[in-house]
Phi, psi and omega in degrees: 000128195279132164274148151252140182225129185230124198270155157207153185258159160261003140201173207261063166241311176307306200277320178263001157314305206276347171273344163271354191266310169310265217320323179276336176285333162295335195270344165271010166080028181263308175101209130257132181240150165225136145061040171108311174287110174298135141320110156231152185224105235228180183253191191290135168271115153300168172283308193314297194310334180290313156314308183298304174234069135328290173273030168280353194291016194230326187261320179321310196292327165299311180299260160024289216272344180254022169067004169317124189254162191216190179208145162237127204246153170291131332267354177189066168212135204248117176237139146168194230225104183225154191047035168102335163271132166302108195241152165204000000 
């Protein structure tokens, strides 16, 4: 079950240091792992964002129930991939 953890830095020279180094380590296809557990590490959610996307939550649980894998991506854009097509 994915847990949330919310870090604050004491300045945002530290929060975007430590999101380019996750970042270049996903992009050589390493990921960050603990115990097994993939990571993942997003930057500050505004309340917009949080709204929008909110309001994937229904299509997300369909897609889910129609075995679809999909991405939601920072900040509110909904990818995926049916019959072969990049739908987004």
């Amino acid at each position: 079950m994915p847990r949330l953890v919310i870090i604050r830095f004491h300045s945002s020279l530290e929060n975007e240091s430590i999101l380019s180094a996750v970042g270049a380590k996903a992009c050589e296809g390493g990921g960050i792992q603990w115990n097994g557990s993939k990571l993942s590490l997003f930057p500050d959610m505004t309340q917009e964002v949080a709204d929008t996307r909110r309001q994937f939550t229904e299509v997300r649980k369909k897609l889910r129930n129609l075995d679809v894998l999909f991405t939601l991506e920072y900040p509110g854009l909904l990818w995926f991939t049916w019959k072969g097509e990049n739908i987004s």
